[in-house]
N, C-alpha and C positions, 0 to 999 in steps of 0.2 A: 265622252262616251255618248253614245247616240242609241235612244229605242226605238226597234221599230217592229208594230202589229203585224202579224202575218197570218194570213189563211190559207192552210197546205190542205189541198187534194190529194191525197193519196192512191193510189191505183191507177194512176190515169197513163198513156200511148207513151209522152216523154217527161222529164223532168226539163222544167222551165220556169221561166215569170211569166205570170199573165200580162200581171201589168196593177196597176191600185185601183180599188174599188172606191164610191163614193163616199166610205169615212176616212181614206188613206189609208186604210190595210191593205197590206201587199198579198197579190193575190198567186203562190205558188203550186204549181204542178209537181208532183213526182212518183215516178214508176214503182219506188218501193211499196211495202203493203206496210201498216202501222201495228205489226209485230216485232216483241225484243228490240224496239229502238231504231228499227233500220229507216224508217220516214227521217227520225231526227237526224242521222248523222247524211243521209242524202241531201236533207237541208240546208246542214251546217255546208257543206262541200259545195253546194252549188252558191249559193251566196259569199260563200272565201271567193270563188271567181268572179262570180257579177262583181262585186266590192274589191276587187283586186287587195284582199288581204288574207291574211295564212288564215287557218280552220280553229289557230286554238286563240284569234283575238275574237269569237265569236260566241255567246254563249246564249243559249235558252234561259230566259229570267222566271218566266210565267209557260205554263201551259204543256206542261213535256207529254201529257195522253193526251193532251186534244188537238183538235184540229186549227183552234186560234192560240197563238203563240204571241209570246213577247221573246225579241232577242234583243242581244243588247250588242253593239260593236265597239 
């Protein structure tokens, strides 16, 4: 299993990767707003693709209200 830090934007134009920031936190966009959960599972979705792996080998470890997350694949 692999962790890996993530800083998600929420509100932003599309959902994407920015790209890693200078501690290795991955730095994510996403058009959902950070209501009832909708950021997280747009998160979850968009990284099953970058990672070419299904949505339920990904899980949120750390951080499920805030904006820096641990997931773990």
């Amino acid at each position: 299993m692999k962790k890996i830090n993530i800083r998600v934007l929420p509100r932003s134009s599309k959902n994407e990767i920015v790209g890693e920031m200078a501690d290795r936190t991955l730095k994510v966009k996403l058009t959902a707003p950070p209501v009832d959960g909708e950021a997280n599972k747009k998160l979850i979705e968009l990284l099953a693709k970058h990672f070419g792996v299904s949505k339920s080998k990904i899980k949120i470890v750390r951080g499920l209200t805030s904006k820096n997350k641990v997931i773990e694949i």
